[in-house]
PyMOL commands that place a pseudoatom at each C-alpha (Angstrom):
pseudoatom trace, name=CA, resn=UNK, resi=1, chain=A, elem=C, hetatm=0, pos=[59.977, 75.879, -15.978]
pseudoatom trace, name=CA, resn=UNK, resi=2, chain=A, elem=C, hetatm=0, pos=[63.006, 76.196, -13.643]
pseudoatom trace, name=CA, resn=UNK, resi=3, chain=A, elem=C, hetatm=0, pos=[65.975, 77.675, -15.107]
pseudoatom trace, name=CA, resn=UNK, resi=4, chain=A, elem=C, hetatm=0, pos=[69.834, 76.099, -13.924]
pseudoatom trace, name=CA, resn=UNK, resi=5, chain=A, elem=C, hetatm=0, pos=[70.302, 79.448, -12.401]
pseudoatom trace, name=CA, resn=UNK, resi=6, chain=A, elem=C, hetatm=0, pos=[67.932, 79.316, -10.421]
pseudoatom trace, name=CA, resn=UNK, resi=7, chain=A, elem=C, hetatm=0, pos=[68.239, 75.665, -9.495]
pseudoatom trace, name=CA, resn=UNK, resi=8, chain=A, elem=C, hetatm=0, pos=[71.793, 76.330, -8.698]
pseudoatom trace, name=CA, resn=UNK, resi=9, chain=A, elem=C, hetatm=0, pos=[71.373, 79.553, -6.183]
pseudoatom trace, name=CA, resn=UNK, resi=10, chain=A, elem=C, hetatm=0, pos=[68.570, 77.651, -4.566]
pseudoatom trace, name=CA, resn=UNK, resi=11, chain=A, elem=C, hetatm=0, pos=[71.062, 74.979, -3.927]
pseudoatom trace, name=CA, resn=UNK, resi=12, chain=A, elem=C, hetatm=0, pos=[74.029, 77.054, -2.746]
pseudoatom trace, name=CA, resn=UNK, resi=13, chain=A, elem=C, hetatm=0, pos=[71.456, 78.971, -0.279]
pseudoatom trace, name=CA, resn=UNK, resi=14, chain=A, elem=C, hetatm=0, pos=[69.910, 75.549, 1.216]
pseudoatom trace, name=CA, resn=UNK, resi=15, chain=A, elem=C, hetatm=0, pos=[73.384, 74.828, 2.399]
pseudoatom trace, name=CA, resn=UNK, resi=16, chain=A, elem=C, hetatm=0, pos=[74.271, 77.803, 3.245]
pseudoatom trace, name=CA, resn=UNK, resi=17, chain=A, elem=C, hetatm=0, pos=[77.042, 78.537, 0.875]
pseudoatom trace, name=CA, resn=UNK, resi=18, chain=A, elem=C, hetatm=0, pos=[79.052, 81.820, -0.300]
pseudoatom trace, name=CA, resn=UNK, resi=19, chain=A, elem=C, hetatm=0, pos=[80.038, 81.734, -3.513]
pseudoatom trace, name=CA, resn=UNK, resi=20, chain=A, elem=C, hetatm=0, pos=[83.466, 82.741, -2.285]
pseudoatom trace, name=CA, resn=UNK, resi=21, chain=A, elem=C, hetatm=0, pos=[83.635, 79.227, -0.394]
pseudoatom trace, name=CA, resn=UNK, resi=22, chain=A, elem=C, hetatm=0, pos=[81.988, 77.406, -3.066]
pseudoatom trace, name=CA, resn=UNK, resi=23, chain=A, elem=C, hetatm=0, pos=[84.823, 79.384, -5.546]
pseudoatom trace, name=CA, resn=UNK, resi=24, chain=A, elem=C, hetatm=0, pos=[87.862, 77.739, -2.662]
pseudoatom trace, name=CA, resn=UNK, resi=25, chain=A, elem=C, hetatm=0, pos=[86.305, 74.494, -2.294]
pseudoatom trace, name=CA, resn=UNK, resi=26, chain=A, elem=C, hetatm=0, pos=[85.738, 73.580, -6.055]
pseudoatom trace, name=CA, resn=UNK, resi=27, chain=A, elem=C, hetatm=0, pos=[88.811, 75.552, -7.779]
pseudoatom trace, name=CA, resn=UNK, resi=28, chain=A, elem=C, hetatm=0, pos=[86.102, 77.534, -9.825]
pseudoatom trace, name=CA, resn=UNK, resi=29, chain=A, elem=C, hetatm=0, pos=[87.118, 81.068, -10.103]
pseudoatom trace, name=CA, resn=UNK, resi=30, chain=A, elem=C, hetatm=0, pos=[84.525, 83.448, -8.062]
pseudoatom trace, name=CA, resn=UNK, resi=31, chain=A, elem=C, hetatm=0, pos=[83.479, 85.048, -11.265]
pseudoatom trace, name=CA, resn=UNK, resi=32, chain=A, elem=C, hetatm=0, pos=[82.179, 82.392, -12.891]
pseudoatom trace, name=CA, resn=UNK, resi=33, chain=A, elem=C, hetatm=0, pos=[80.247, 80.757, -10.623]
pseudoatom trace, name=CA, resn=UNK, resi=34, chain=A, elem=C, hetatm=0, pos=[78.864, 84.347, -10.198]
pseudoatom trace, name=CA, resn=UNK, resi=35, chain=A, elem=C, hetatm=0, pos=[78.185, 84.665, -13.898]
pseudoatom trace, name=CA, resn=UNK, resi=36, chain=A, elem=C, hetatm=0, pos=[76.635, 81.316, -14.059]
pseudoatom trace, name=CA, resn=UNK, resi=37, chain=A, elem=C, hetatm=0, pos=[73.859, 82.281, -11.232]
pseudoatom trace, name=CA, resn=UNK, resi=38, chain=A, elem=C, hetatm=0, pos=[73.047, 85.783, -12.676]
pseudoatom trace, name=CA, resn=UNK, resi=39, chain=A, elem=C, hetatm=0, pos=[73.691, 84.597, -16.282]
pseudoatom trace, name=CA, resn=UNK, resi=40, chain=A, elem=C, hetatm=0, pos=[76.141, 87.046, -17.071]
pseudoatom trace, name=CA, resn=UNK, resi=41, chain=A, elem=C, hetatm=0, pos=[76.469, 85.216, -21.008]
pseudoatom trace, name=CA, resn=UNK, resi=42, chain=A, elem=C, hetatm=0, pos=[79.635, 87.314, -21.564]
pseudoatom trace, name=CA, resn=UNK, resi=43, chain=A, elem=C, hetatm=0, pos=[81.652, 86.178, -18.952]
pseudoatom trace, name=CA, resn=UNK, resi=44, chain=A, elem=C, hetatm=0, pos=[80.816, 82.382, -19.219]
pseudoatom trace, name=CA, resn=UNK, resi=45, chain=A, elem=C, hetatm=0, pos=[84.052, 80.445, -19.683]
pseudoatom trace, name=CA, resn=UNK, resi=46, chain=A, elem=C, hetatm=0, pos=[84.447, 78.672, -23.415]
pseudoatom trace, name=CA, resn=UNK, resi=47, chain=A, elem=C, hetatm=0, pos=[83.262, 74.837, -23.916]
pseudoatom trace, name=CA, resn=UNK, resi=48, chain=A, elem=C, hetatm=0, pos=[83.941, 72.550, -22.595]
pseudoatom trace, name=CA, resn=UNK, resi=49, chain=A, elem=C, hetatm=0, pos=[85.603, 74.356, -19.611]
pseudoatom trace, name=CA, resn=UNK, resi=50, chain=A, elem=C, hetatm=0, pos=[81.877, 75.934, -19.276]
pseudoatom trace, name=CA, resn=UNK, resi=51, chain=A, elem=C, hetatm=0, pos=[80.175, 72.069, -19.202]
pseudoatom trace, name=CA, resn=UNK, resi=52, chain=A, elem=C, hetatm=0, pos=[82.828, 71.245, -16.668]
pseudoatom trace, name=CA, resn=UNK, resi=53, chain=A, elem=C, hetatm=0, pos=[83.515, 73.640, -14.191]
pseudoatom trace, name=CA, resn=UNK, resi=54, chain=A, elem=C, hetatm=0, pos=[78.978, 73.736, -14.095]
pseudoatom trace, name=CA, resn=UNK, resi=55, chain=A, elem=C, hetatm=0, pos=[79.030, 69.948, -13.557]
pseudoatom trace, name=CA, resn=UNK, resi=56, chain=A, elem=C, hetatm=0, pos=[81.414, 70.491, -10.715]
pseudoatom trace, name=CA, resn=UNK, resi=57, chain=A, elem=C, hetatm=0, pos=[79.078, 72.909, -9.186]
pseudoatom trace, name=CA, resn=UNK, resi=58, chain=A, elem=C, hetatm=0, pos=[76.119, 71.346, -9.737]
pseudoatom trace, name=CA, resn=UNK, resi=59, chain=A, elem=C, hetatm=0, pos=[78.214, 67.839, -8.086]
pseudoatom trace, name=CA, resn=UNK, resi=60, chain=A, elem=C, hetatm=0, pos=[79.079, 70.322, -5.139]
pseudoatom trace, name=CA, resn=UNK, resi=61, chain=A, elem=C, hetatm=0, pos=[75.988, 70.939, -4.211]
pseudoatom trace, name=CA, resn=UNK, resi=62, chain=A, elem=C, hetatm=0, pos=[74.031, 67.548, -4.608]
pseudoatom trace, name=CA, resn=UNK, resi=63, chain=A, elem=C, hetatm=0, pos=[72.401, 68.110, -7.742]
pseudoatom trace, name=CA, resn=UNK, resi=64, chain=A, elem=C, hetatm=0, pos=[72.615, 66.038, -10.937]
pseudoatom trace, name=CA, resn=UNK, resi=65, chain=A, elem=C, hetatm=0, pos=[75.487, 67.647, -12.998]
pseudoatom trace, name=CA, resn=UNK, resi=66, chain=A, elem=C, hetatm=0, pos=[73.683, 65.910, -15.960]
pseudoatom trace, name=CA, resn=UNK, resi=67, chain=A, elem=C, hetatm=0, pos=[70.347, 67.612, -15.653]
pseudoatom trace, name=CA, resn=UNK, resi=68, chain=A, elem=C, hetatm=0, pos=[71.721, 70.912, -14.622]
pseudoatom trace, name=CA, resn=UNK, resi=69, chain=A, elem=C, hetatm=0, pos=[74.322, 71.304, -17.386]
pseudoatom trace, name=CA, resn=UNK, resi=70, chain=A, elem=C, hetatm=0, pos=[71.674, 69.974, -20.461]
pseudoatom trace, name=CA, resn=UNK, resi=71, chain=A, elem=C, hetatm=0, pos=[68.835, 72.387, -18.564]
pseudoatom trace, name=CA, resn=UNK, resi=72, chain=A, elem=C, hetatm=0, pos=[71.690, 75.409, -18.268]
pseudoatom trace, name=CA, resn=UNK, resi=73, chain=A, elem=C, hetatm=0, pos=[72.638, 74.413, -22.623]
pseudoatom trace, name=CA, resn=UNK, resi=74, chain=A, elem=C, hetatm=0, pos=[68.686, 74.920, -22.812]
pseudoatom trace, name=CA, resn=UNK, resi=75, chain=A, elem=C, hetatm=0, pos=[68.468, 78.499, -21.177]
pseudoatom trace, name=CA, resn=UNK, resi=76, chain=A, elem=C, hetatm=0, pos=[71.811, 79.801, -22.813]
pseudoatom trace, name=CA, resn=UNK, resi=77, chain=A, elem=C, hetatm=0, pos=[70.914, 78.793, -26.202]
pseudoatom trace, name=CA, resn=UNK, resi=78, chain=A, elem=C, hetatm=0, pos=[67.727, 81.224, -26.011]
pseudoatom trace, name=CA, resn=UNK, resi=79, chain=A, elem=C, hetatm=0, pos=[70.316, 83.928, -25.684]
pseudoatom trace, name=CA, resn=UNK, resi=80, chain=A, elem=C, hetatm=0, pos=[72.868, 82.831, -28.287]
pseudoatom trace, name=CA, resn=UNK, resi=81, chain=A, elem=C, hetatm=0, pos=[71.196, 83.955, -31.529]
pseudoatom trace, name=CA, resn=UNK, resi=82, chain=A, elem=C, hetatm=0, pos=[71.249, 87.626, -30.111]
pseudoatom trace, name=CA, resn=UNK, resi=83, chain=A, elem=C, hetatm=0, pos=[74.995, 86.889, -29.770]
pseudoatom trace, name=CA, resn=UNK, resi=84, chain=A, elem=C, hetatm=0, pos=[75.791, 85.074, -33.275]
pseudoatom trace, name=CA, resn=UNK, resi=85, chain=A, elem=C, hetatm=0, pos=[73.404, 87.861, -34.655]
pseudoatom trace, name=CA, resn=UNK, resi=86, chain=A, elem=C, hetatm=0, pos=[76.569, 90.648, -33.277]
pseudoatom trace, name=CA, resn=UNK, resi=87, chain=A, elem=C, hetatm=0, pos=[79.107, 88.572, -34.658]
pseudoatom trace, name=CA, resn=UNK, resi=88, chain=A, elem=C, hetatm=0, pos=[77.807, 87.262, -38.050]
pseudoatom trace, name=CA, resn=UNK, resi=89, chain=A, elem=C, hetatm=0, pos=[78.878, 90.553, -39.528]
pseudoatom trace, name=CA, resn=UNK, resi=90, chain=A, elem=C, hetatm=0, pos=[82.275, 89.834, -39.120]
pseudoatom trace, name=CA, resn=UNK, resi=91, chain=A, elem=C, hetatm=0, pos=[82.711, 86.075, -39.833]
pseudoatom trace, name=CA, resn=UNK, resi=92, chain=A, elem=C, hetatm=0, pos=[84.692, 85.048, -42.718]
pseudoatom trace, name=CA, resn=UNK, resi=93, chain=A, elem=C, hetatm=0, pos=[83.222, 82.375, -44.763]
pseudoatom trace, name=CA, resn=UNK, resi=94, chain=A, elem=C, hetatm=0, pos=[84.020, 80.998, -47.737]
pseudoatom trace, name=CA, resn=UNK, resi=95, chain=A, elem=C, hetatm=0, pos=[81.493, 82.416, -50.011]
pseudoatom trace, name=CA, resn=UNK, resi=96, chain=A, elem=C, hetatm=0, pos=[82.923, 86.044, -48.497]
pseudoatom trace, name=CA, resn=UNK, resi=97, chain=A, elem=C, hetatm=0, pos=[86.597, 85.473, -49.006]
pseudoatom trace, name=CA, resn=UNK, resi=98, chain=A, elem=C, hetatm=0, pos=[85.577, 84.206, -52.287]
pseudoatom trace, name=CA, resn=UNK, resi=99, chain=A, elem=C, hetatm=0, pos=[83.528, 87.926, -53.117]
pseudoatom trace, name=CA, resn=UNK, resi=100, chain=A, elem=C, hetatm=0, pos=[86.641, 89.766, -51.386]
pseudoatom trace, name=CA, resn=UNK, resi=101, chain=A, elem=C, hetatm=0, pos=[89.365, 87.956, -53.884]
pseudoatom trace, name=CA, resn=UNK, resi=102, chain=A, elem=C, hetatm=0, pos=[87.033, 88.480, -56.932]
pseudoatom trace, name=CA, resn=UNK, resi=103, chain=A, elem=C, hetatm=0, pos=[86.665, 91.980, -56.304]
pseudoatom trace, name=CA, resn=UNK, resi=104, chain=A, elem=C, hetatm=0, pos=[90.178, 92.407, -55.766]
pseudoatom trace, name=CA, resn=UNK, resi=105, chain=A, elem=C, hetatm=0, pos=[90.949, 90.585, -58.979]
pseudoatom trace, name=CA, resn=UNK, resi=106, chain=A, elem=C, hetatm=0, pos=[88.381, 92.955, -60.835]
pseudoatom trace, name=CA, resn=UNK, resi=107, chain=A, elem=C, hetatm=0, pos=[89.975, 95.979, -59.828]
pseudoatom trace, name=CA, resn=UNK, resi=108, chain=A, elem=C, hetatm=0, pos=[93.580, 95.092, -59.929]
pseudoatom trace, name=CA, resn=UNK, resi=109, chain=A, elem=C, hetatm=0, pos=[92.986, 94.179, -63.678]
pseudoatom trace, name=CA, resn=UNK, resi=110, chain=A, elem=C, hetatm=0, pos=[90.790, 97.546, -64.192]
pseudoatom trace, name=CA, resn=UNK, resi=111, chain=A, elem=C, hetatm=0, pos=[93.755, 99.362, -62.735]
pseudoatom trace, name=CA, resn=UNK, resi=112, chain=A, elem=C, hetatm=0, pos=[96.087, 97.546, -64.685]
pseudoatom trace, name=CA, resn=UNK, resi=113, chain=A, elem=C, hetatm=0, pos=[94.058, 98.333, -68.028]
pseudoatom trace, name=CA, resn=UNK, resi=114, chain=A, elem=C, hetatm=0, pos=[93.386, 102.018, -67.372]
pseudoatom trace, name=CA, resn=UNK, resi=115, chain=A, elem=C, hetatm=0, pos=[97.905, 102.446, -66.924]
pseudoatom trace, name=CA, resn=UNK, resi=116, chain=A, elem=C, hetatm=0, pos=[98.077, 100.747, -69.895]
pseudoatom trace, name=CA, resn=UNK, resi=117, chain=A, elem=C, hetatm=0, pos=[95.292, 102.753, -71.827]
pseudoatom trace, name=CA, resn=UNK, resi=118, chain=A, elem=C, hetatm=0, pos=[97.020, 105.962, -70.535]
pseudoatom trace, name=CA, resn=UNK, resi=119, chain=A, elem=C, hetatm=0, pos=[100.373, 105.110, -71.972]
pseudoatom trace, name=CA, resn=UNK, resi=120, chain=A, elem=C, hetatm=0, pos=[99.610, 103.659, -74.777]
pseudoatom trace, name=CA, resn=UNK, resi=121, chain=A, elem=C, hetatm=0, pos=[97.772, 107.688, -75.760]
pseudoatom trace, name=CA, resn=UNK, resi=122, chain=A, elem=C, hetatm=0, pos=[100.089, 109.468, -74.102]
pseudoatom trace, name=CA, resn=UNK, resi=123, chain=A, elem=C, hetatm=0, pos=[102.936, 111.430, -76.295]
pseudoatom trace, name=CA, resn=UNK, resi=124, chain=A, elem=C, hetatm=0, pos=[106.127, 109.461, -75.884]
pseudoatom trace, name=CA, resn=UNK, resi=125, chain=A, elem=C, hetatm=0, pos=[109.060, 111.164, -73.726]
pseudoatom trace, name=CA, resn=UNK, resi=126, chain=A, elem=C, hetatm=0, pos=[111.736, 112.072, -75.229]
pseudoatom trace, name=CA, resn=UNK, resi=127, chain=A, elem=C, hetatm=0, pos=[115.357, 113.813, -74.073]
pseudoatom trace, name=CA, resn=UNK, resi=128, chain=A, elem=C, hetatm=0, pos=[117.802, 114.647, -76.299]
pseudoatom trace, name=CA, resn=UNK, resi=129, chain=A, elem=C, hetatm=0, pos=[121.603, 115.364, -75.203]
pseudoatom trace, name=CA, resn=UNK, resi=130, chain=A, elem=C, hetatm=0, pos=[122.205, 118.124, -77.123]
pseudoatom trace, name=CA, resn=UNK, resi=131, chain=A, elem=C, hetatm=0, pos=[126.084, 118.903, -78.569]
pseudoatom trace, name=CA, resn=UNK, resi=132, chain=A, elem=C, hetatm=0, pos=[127.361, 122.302, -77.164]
pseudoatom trace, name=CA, resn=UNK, resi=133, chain=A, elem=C, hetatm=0, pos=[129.082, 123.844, -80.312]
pseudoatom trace, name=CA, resn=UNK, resi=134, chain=A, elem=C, hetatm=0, pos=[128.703, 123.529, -83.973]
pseudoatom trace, name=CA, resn=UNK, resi=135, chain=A, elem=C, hetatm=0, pos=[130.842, 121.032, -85.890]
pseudoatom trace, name=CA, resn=UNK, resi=136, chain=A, elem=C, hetatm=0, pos=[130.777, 119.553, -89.389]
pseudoatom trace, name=CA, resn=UNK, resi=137, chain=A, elem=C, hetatm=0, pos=[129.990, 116.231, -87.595]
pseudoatom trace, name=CA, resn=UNK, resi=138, chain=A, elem=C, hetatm=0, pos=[127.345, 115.790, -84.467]
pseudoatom trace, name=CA, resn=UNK, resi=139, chain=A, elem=C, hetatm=0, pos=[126.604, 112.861, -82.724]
pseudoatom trace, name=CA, resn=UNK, resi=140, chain=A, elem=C, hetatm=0, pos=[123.023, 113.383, -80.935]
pseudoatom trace, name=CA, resn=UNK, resi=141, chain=A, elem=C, hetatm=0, pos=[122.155, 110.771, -78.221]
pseudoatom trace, name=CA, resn=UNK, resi=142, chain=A, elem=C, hetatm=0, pos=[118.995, 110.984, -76.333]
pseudoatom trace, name=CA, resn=UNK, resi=143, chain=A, elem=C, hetatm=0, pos=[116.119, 108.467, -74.802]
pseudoatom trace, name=CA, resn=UNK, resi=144, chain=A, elem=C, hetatm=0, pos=[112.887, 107.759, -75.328]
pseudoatom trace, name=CA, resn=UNK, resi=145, chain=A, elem=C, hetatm=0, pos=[109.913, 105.303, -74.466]
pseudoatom trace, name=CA, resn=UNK, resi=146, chain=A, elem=C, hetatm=0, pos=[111.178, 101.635, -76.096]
pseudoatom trace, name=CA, resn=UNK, resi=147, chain=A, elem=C, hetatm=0, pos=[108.145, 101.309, -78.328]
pseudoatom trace, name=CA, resn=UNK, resi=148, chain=A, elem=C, hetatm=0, pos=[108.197, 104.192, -80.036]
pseudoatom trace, name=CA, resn=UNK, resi=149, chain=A, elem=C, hetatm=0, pos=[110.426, 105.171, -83.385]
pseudoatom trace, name=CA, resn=UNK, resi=150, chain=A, elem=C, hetatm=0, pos=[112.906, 108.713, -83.786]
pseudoatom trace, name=CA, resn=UNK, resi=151, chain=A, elem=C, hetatm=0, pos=[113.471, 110.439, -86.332]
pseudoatom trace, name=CA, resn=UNK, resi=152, chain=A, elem=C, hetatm=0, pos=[116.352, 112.847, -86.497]
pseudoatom trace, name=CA, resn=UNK, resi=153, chain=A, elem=C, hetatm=0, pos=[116.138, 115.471, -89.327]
pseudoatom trace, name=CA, resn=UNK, resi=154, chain=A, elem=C, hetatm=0, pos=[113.155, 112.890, -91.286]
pseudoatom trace, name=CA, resn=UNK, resi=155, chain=A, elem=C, hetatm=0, pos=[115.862, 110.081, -91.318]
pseudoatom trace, name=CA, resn=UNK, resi=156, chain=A, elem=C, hetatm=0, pos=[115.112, 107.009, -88.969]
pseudoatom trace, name=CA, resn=UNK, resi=157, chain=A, elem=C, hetatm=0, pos=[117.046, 106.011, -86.137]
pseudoatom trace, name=CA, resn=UNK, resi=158, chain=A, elem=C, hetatm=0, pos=[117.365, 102.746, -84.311]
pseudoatom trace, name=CA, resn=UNK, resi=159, chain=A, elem=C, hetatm=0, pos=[115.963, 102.411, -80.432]
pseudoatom trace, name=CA, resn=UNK, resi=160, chain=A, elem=C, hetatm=0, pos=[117.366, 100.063, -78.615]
pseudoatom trace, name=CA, resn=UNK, resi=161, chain=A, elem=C, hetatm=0, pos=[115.341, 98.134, -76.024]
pseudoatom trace, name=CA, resn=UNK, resi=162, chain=A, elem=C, hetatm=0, pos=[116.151, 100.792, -73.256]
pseudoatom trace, name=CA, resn=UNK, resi=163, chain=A, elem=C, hetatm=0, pos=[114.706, 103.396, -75.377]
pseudoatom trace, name=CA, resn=UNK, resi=164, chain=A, elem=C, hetatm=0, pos=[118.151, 104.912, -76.106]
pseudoatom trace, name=CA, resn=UNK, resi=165, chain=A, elem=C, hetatm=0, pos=[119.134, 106.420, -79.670]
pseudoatom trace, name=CA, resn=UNK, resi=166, chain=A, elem=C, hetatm=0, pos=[122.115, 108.067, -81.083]
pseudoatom trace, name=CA, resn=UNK, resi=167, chain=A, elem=C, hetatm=0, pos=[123.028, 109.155, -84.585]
pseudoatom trace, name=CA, resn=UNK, resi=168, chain=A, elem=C, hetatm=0, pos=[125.790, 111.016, -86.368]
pseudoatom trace, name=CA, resn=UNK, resi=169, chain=A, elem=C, hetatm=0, pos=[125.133, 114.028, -88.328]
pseudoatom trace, name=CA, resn=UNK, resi=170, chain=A, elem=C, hetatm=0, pos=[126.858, 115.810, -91.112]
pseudoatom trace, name=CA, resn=UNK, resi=171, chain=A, elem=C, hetatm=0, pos=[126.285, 119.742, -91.173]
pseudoatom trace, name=CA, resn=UNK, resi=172, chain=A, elem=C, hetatm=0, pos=[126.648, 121.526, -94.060]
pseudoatom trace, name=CA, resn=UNK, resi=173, chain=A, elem=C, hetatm=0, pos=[126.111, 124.820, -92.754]
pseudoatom trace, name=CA, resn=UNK, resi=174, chain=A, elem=C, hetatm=0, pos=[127.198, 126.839, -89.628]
pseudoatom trace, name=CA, resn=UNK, resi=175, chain=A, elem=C, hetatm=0, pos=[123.741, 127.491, -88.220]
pseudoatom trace, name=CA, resn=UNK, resi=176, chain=A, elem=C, hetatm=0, pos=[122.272, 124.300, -88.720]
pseudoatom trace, name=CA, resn=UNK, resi=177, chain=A, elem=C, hetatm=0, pos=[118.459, 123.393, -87.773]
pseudoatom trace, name=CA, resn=UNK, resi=178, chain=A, elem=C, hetatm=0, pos=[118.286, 120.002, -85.985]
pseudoatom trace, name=CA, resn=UNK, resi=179, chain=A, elem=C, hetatm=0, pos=[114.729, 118.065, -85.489]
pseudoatom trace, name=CA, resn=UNK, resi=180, chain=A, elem=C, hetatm=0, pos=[114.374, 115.201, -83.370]
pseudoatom trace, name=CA, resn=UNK, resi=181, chain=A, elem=C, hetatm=0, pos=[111.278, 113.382, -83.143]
pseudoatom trace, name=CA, resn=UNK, resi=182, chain=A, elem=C, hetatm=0, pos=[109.480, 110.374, -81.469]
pseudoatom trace, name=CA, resn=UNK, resi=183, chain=A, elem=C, hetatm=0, pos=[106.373, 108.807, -82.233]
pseudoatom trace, name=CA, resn=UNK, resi=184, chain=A, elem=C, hetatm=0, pos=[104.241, 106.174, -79.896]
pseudoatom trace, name=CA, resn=UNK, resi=185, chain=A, elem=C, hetatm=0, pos=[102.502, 102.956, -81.890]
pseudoatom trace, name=CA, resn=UNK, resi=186, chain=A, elem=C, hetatm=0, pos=[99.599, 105.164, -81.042]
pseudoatom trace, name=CA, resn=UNK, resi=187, chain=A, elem=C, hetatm=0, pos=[100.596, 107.446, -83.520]
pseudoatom trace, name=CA, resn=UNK, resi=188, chain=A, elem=C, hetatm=0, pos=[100.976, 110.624, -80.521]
pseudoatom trace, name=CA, resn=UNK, resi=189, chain=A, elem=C, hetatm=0, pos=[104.187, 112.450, -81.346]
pseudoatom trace, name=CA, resn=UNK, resi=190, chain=A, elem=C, hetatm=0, pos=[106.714, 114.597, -79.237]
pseudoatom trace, name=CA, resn=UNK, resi=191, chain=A, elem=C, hetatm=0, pos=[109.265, 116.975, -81.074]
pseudoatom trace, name=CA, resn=UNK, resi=192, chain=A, elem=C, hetatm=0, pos=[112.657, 118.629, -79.968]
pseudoatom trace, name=CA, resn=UNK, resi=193, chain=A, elem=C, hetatm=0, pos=[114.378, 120.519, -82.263]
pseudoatom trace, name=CA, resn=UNK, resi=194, chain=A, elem=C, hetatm=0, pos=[117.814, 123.240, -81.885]
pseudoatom trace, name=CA, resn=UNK, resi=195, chain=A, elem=C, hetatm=0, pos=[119.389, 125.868, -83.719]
pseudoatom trace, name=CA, resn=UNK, resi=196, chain=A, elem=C, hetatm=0, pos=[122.934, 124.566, -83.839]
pseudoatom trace, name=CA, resn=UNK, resi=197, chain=A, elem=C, hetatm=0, pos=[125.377, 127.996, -83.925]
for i in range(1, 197): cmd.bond("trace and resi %d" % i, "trace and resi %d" % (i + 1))
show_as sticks, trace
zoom trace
């Protein structure tokens, strides 16, 4: 069974052809019309420019474009599956950009559960602006995590939804122990406290 590249150098040689004049005659750039008689598969030009410019050859030279291009389709397609075998790796089909998003989705929502899991059992921060110098009355302002609930001495003290707090105090005595503590939802506690002097 004759194959087109052969059929085609035969051709060329019969009537006593170059490729180079073939290449100035036709318009078909040298290297193809190389690649099509050696069957260099990677540098074939894409369809249909391929069909084309090897009907115009196979014209040139007095064969039957017809029979040469389906007979050329017929030898090249014995080496395409090696070819769609390199590339099938990295084709994007459906199915895979449909595993890709999924798995995204999965750990995006794993990520976003573990943050969650981690604050919620963490100790709340808290940071108290301590007053300088004694005084019968203190005003103690600090912040802490939005959720969670102060207590200043045992006596509760409104958050507001930035986490800030502040509360005024009445000392009775000069040295004066102040506590100041904040407890998550989770029930995790974190505790300032200062000798006031």
């Amino acid at each position: 069974m004759k194959r087109a590249s052969f059929l085609l150098e035969t051709a060329r040689l019969d009537r006593e052809y170059t490729l180079d004049e073939i290449s100035k005659k036709t318009k078909i750039p040298f290297r193809y019309l190389q690649a099509f008689e050696l069957e260099k598969v990677a540098n074939f030009p894409d369809e249909p420019y391929c069909s084309l410019m090897l009907k115009e050859y196979a014209s040139f030279l007095g064969l039957n474009p017809d029979e040469v291009v389906s007979i050329f389709r017929r030898d090249y397609a014995k080496k395409t599956p090696q070819n769609n075998q390199k590339n099938s790796i990295f084709v994007f089909t459906p199915q895979f950009t449909y595993t890709v998003i999924i798995a995204l989705l999965i750990i995006l929502f794993s990520t976003y559960l573990i943050i969650e899991y981690i604050k919620f059992n963490r100790p709340p921060i808290l940071k108290v602006d301590w007053p300088q110098n004694f005084s019968k009355v203190v005003e103690i302002r600090g912040t802490t995590d939005a959720e969670s609930t102060i207590k200043i001495n045992q006596d509760l003290v409104v958050v507001d939804q930035n986490g800030n707090f502040v509360k005024k105090l009445e000392l009775s005595t000069p040295e004066a122990k102040i506590v100041v503590e904040s407890t998550s939802p989770a029930g995790k506690s974190t505790i300032e406290e200062k000798i006031l002097k």
